[in-house]
N, C-alpha and C positions, 0 to 999 in steps of 0.2 A: 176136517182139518182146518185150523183156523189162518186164516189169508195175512200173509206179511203186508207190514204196512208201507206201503207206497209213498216214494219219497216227495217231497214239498218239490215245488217249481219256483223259481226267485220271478216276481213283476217283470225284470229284463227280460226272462223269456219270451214272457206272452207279446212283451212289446215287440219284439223281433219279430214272434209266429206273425203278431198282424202288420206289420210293414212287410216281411216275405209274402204274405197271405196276397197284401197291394197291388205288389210290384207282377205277381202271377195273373191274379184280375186282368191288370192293362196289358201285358204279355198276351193273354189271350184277348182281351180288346181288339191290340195291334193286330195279332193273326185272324181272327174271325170278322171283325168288321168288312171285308171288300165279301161278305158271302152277298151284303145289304146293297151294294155299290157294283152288282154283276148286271143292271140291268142299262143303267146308264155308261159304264164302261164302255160294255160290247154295244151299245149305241154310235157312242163318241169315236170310237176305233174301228168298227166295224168288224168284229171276229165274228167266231162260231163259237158254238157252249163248248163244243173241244178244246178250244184255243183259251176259253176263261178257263176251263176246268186244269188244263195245266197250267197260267198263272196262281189260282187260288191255291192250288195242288201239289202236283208237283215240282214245279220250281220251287217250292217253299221246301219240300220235304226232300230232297235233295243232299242240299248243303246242310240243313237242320240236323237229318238223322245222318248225317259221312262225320258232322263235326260234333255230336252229342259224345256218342262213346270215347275219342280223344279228350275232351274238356273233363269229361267226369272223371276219368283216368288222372288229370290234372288236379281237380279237384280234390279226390281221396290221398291225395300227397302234398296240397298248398292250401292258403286260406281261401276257403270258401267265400265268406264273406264281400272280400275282394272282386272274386270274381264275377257273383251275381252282383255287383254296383257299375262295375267297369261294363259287362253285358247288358246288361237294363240302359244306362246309356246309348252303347251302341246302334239296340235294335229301337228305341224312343228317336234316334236322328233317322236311318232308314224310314221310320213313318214318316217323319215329316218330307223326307224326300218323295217318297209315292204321291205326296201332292203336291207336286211343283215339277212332276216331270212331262215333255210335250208329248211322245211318242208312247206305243204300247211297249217295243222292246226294252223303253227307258223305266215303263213300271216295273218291268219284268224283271230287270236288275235288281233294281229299290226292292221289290218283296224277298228277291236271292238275300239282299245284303242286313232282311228282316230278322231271315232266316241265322243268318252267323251270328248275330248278335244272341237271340231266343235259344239256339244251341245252349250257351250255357249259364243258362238262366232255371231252368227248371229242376236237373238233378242234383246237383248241388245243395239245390233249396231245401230237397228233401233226403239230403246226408244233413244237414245240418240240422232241421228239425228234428230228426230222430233223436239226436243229439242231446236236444235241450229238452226232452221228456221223458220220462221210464215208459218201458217198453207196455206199462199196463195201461196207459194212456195214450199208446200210439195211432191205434186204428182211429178214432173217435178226434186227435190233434190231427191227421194228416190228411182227414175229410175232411175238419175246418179248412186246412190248405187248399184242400185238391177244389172246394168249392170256386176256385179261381177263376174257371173255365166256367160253370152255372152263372155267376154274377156279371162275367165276362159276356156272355152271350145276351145277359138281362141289359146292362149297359150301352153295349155293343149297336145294337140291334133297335132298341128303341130307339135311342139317342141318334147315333148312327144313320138312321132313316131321316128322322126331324133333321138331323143337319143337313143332306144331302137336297129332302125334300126344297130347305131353304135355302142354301147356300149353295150347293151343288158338291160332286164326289171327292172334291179335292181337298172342300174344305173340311171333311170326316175328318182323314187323316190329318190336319193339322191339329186341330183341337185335342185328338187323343192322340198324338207324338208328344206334344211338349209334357205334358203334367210327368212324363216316365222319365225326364232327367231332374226333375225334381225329387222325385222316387230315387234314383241312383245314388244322389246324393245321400238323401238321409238312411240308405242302407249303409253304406259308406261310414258315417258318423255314429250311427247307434246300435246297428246291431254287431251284438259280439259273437267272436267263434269261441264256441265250444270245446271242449278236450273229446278226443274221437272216443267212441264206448262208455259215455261218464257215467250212462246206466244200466251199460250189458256189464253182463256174469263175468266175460272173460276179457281180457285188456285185447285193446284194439292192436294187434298186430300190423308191422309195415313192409308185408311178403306183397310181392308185383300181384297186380291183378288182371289175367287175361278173361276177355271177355268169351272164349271158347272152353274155360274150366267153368267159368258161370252158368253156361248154357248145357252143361255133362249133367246137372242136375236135373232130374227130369222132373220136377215140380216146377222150378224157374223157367225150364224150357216149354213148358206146358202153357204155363201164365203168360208167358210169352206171345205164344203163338195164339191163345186165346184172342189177347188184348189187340193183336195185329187185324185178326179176322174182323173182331168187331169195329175195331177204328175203320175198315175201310168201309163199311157201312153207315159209322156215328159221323164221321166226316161230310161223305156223301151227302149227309141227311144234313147237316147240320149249315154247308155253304151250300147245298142249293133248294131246301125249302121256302127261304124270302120268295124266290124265283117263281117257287111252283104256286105259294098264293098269289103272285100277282098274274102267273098265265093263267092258273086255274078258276081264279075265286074273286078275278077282278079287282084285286085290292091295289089301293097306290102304294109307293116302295112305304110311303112314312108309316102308314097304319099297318104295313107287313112287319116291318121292323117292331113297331110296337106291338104287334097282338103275339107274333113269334116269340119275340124277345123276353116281356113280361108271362108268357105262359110256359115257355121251356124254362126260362131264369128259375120262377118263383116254384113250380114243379122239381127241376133236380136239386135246387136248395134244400127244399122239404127232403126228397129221395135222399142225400147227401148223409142228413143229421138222422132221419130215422137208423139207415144202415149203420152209419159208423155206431151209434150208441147201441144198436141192434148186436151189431156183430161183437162190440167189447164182451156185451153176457152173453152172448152163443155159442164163442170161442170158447172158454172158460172152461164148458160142459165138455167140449168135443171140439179140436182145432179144426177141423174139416168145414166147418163152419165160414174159415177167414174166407174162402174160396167156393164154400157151398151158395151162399149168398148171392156174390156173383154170378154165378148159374144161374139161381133163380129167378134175378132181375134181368139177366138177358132174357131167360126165357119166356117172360112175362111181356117183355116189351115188346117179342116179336107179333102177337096177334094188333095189338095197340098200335104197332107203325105200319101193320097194313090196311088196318082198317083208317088211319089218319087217310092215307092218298088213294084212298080204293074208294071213300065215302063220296056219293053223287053232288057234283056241285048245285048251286041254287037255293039253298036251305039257309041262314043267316040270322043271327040279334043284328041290331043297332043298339050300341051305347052309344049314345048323344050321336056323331057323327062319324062313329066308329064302326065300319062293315065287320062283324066275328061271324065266321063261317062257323055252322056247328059241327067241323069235323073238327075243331081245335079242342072240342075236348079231350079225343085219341091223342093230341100231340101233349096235352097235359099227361097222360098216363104212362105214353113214353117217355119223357122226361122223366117223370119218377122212377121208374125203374132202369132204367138205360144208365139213371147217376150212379149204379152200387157196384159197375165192376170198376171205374177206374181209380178211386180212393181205394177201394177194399184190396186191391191189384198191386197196387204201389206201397198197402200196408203189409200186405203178406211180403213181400219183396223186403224191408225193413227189417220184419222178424227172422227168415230163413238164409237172411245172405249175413255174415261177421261184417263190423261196424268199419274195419278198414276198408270193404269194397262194395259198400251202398251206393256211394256216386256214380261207379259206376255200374251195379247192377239198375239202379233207376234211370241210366240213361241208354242200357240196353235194351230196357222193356220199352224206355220211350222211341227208340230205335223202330221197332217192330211198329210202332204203333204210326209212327210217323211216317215212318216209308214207305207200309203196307195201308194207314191208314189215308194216312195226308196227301201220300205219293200218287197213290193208285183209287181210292174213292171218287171225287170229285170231278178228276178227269174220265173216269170210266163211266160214270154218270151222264157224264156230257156228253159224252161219245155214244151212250144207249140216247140219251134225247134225240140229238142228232138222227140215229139211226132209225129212231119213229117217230121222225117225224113225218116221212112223206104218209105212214101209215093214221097218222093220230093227229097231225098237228100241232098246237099249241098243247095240245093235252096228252103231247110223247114225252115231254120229263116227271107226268103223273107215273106212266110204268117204268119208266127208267129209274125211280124211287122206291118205287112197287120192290120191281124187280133185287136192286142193292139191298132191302131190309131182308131177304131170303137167307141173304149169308148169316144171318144170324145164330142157326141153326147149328152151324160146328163151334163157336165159342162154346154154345152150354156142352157139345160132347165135350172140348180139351177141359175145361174150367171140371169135371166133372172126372175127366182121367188124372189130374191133378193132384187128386182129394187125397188120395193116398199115399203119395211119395209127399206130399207137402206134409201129412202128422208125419209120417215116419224120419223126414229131413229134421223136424223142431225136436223128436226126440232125440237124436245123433248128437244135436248141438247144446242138449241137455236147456233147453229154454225151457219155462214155466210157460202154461199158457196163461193171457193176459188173466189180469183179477178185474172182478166189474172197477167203474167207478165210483 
């Protein structure tokens, strides 16, 4: 059967995908950089990894996932555009606040007040991107987005360290607060909203959207609860491995930031663009696919992140002045595969929920992810370090990392209970599945 031809994109669009694409990067900038800035913190203030792990954590995830599903609800009934500009703002001054404040309870605020801005900034981004592409280019357009958080972590982290190394923790956050009201701006100015549905089948309807009819769907509640499990593990991993190479592997913060940064960045970048182009032709065949994927890269990445903190320390390259442990190569393989459920997650979400209530089915999934991943990883992390350490010492947040990559193991069952009510949902809604590109 010969494939309808897929409709043209106008320049505006793409302009927009990469300014949205920007403005996510530094969003994740903003929230992952203090993973790089936990050593000197809990120096400066004197806490416990409990006490970081709930600023990093849960005080972020909080206010983030109470205020996502409200803003999204907003969203799918106001201009989008608007409000990721006025957001991006927001959470761009909260950074610069986290470095100018004297007290720890005063950081604590400043990362809450991160948090309300970043709320609603992400689903939004991804109702309107939908938007501006036909749905045969979605998976493969909202991996280019979702790569936000990969380039974020590359940035983040490298950079991140060298500043800190140099200037100390405060001055992180200033450097990467200001460039996001820059960004505000020119979201503000150039990019344009979309007509809701301009390339689904059926006109975008404006019936109320509860997020409890969203969740009746047992493919979306599947993905859901997937993406929860794993965030609280990818979290975990993601603010407190700087930590574990500088207890474990002796590294200083700068070269942790750098060796971390540039090998998970350039890893789920790679992992990012294989999937999404992966998944356009695999879909195609067989929609089970959107989500089969996902499976597979978790499941792939669970032996790769135990063997990252499980591997004996002592063993190292030197580039030029640069300690790499050669367990980073496991943390390269994680990265690759760890990148394909939360693009692929957020593009199956796109396809099986109607164009009126994307903003807010993506701020439900972000919901899960953020609450269960952001809320509860980092600080339960801490709190295993913590716990071994009279047992292990410096070397109790090796198993306390150990331990968090375990959960891995129920995303691949739901992502995999999924399979089946997700074709069966695409054909209810009479959706084609994607045509390659």
């Amino acid at each position: 059967m010969p494939h309808s031809r897929i409709p043209t994109v106008s320049p505006r669009a793409h302009l927009s995908l990469a300014l949205l694409a920007l403005v996510y990067v530094f969003s994740y900038i903003d929230r992952q950089v203090i993973s790089i800035l936990i050593e000197p913190i809990k120096r400066e203030f004197g806490v416990s990894d409990t006490a970081m792990g709930m600023l990093t954590g849960l005080a972020f995830a909080l206010l983030y996932a109470g205020l996502g599903v409200p803003v999204g609800k907003l969203a799918d009934r106001g201009n989008r555009r608007n409000i990721i500009a006025v957001c991006c703002g927001l959470w761009s001054l909260a950074t610069l606040a986290c470095g100018l404040v004297p007290r720890f309870w005063m950081l604590l605020v400043a990362r809450m007040s991160v948090a309300i801005g970043e709320a609603g900034g992400m689903a939004p981004a991804i109702s309107l991107v939908s938007d501006l592409y036909p749905k045969e280019r979605r998976s493969l357009v909202i991996t280019l987005f979702m790569m936000g958080p990969h380039l974020g972590v590359l940035i983040g982290l490298a950079l991140g360290g060298w500043i800190a190394q140099q200037y100390g923790w405060r001055a992180t956050f200033l450097w990467f607060g200001a460039p996001g009201l820059v960004l505000a701006a020119l979201v503000w100015l150039l990019v344009r909203e979309p007509r809701r549905g301009a390339f689904d089948a059926a006109p975008a309807d404006a019936a109320p959207t509860r997020m409890l009819a969203l969740l009746a769907i047992p493919a979306f509640r599947n993905v859901c609860l997937a993406c929860g499990v794993a965030g609280v593990a990818g979290y975990g991993y993601g603010i407190w491995t700087p930590s574990f190479l500088v207890r474990s592997h002796g590294m200083s913060i700068a070269h942790a930031g750098l060796v971390f940064g540039v090998i998970s960045g350039v890893g789920a970048v790679a992992g990012s663009l294989v999937s999404g182009l992966l998944c356009d032709r695999l879909a195609r065949r067989d929609a089970r696919w959107q989500l089969g994927l996902p499976m597979l890269g978790v499941a792939l990445s669970i032996p790769a992140a135990l063997a990252f903190f499980l591997w004996p320390s002592g063993g190292h390259w030197m580039l030029g002045t640069v300690l790499v442990p050669h367990t980073i190569v496991f943390a390269f393989a994680f990265s690759l595969f760890a990148s394909w459920w939360p693009a692929l997650s957020y593009s199956a979400t796109s396809l099986m929920i109607p164009a009126h209530q994307r903003s807010t089915a993506a701020a439900t999934l972000n919901l899960f992810i953020t609450l269960f991943g952001l809320g509860i990883g980092p600080m339960a992390t801490g709190f295993l370090s913590d716990l071994f350490l009279p047992l292990y010492g410096q070397q109790g947040l090796r198993y306390a990392l150990a331990s968090a990559m375990c959960l891995l193991v129920f995303p691949v069952l739901l992502y995999g209970m999924a399979m089946r009510p997700y074709r069966a949902r695409l054909a209810s809604m009479a959706l084609p599945v994607p045509n390659p590109l």
